[in-house]
ZAMARGU-300195 format. One line per 3 residues: their letters; for each residue x, y, z of C-alpha. Coordinates in nm, 3 decimals, padded with zeros to 5 digits, always signed. Layout:
A = X Y Z  ...
END
This chain:
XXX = +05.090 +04.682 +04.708  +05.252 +04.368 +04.888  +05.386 +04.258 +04.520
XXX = +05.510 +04.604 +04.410  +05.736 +04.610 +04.740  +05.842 +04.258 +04.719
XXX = +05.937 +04.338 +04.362  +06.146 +04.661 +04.457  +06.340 +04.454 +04.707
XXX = +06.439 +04.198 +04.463  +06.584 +04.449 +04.218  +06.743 +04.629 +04.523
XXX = +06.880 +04.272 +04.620  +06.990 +04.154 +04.283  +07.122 +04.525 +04.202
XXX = +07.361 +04.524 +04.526  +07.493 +04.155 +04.412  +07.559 +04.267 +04.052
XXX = +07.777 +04.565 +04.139  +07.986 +04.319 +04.337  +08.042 +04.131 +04.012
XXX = +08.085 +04.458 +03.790  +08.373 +04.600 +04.020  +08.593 +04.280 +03.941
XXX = +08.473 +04.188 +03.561  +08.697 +04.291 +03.329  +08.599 +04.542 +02.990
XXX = +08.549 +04.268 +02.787  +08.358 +04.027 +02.996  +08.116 +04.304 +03.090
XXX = +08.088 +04.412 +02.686  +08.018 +04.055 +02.587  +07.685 +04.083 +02.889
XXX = +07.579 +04.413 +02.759  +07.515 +04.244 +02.400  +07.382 +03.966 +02.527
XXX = +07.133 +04.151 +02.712  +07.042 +04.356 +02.396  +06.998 +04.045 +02.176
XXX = +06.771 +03.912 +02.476  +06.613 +04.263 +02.493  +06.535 +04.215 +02.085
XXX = +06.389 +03.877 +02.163  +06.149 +03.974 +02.390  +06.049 +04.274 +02.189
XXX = +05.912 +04.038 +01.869  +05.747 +03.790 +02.100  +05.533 +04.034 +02.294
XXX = +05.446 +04.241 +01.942  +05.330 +03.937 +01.798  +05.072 +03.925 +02.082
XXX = +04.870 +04.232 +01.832  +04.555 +04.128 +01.731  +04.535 +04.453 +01.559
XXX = +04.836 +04.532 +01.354  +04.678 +04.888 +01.237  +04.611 +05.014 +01.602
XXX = +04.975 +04.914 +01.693  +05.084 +05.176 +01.410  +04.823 +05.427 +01.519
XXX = +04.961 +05.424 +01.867  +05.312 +05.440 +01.767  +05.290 +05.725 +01.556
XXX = +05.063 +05.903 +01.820  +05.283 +05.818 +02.030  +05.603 +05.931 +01.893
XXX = +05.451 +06.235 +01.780  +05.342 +06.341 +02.122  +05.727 +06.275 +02.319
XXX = +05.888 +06.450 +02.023  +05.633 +06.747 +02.071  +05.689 +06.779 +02.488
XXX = +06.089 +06.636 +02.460  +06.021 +06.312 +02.649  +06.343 +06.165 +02.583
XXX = +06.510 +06.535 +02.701  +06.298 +06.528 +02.999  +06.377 +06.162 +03.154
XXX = +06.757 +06.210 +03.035  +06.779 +06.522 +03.229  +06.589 +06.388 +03.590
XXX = +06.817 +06.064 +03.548  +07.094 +06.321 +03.526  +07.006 +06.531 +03.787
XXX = +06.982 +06.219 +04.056  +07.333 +06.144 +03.891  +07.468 +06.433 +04.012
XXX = +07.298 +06.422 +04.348  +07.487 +06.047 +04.410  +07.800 +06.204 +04.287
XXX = +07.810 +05.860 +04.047  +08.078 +05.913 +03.764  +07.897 +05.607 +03.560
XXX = +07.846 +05.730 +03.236  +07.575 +05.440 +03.192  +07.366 +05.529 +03.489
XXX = +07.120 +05.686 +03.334  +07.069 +05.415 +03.038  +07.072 +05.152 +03.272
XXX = +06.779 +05.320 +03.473  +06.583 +05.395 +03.178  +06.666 +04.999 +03.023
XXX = +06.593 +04.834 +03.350  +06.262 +05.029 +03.413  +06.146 +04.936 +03.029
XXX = +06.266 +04.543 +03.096  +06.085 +04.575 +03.440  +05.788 +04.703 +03.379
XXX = +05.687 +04.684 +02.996  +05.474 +04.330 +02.962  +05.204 +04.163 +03.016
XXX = +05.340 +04.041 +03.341  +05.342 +04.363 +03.543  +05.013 +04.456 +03.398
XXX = +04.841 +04.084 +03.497  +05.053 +04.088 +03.805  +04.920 +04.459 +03.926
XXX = +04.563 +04.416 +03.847  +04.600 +04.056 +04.021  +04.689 +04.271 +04.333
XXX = +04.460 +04.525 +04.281  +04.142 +04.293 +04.240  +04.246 +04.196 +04.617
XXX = +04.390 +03.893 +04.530  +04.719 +03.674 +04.645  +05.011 +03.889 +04.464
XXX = +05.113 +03.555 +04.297  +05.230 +03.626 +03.965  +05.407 +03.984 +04.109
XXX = +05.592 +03.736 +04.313  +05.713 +03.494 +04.036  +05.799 +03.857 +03.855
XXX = +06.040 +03.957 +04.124  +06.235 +03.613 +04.154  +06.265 +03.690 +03.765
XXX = +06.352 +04.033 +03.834  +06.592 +03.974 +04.073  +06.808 +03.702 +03.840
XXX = +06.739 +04.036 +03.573  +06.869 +04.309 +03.795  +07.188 +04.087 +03.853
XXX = +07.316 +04.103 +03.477  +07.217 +04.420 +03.389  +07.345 +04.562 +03.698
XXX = +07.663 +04.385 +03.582  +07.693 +04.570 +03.273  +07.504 +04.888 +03.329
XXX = +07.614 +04.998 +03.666  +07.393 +05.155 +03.963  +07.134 +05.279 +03.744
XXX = +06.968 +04.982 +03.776  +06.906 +04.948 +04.166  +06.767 +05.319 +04.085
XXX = +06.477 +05.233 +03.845  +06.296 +05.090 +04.132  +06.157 +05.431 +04.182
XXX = +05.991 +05.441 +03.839  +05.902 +05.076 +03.872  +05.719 +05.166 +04.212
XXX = +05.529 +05.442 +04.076  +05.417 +05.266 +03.745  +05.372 +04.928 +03.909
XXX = +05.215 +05.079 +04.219  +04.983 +05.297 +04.042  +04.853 +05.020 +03.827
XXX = +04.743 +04.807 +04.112  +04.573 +05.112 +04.256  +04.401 +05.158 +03.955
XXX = +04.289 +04.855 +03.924  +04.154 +04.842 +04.292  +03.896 +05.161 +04.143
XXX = +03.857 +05.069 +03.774  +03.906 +04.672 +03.746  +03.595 +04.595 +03.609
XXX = +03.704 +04.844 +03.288  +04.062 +04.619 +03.204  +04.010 +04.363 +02.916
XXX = +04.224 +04.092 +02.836  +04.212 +04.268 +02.468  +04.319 +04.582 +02.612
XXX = +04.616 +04.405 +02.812  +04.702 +04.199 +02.486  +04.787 +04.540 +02.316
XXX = +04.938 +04.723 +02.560  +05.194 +04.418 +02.555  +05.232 +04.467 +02.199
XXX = +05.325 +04.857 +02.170  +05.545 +04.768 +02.483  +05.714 +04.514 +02.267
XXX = +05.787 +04.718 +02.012  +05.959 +04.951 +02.262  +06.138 +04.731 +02.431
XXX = +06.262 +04.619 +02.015  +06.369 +04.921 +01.978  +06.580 +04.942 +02.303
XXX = +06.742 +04.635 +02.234  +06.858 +04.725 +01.875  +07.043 +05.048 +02.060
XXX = +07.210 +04.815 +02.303  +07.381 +04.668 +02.017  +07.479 +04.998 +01.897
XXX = +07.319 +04.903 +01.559  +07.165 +05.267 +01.525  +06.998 +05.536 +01.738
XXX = +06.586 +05.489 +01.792  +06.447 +05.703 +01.971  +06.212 +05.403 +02.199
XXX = +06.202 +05.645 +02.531  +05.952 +05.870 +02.297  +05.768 +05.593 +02.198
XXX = +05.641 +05.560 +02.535  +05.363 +05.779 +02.565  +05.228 +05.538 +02.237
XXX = +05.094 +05.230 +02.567  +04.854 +05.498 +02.662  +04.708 +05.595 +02.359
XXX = +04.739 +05.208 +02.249  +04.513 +05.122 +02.579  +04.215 +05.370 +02.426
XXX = +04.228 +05.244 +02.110  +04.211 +04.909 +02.202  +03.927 +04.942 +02.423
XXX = +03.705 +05.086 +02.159  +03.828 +04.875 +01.894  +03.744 +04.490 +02.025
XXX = +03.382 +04.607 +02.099  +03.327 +04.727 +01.709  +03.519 +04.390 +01.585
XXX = +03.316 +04.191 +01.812  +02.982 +04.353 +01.649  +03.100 +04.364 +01.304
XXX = +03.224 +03.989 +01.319  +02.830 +03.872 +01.457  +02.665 +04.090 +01.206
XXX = +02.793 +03.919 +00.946  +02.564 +03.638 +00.737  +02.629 +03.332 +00.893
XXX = +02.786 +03.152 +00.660  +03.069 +03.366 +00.674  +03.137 +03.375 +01.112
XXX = +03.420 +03.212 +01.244  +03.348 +02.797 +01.363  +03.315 +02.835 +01.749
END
């Protein structure tokens, strides 16, 4: 877990530098990096949707999803442990606990992590973890800026998601398709859409629920690709796809 560590040190790092900046910036310098940050945060939600190759199974997962955090109060539940750690750092930041949530998401929701992780866990050089935390750390630096100390704090989540998925696949590698990673970017992105839209205050969406949707997205997908990939061959040849 070489990466994962580097990668909670460069938050840490860039986290530390940020508050620096956001004691001296004035309201309206740190307002105008907020939006920013949520048109960003929009930007990167479309481009890793549009990664779906099944459009269908990104709904499915979604609604499964959003279903299941509504039905055990996800949202609720993460609100209230940020909260509680809040209180235990005697922080009066009245972002702290959005800016924990909206780092982990930006952290830890893409294609990236997931490539990066399994990289590890396959017992390989932690290269592309390592290009994620110099990434991370410019990241951690501007959102520190406008969010607060909530940030440096979402290196615990980021640990134990990160962490866990290199661990994972150290047992399971063989099992992790590039199909399977392709979609778990997309639901992500679609997330991470979400979060940006609240940033700009546009309208309340619930995206924290939406969360449990990667997992369910991750079993669809594996089934799915296997039954295109038979259906797409057993059709007369005249009608395959060129090679």
């Amino acid at each position: 877990m070489t990466g994962t560590w580097v990668n909670a040190a460069a938050v840490i790092i860039g986290s530390t530098l940020g508050l620096l900046i956001h004691r001296r910036l004035p309201e309206r310098f740190t307002r105008i990096v907020f939006q920013a940050i949520g048109l960003f945060t929009i930007f990167l939600g479309v481009s890793m949707a549009l990664k779906t190759g099944h459009e269908l199974l990104l709904i499915l997962s979604l609604v499964t999803g959003g279903l299941l955090g509504e039905a055990v109060h996800l949202e609720e539940r993460l609100n209230s442990l940020s909260d509680v750690l809040a209180r235990h750092l005697k922080t009066e930041n009245q972002r702290f606990t959005e800016g924990l949530i909206t780092a982990f998401l930006l952290f830890c929701i893409g294609s990236l992590t997931l490539l990066g992780a399994i990289e590890e866990g396959l017992g390989n050089p932690p290269r592309l973890l390592l290009t994620k935390s110099m990434l991370d750390f410019f990241s951690s630096i501007a959102l520190t800026t406008a969010f607060g100390i909530g940030v440096m704090f979402s290196v615990i989540p980021l640990i134990l998601f990160q962490g866990g998925i290199t661990l994972l696949a150290a047992l399971f590698g063989e099992f992790l398709s590039q199909t399977l990673i392709s979609e778990l970017t997309a639901v992500g992105g679609l997330m991470i859409l979400a979060l940006g839209i609240n940033l700009l205050e546009s309208e309340t969406h619930q995206g924290k629920q939406l969360f449990a949707g990667s997992d369910y997205d991750g079993h669809f997908a594996s089934f799915v690709s296997p039954l295109n990939a038979r259906m797409r061959w057993a059709a007369p040849s005249h009608d395959r796809p060129n090679a």
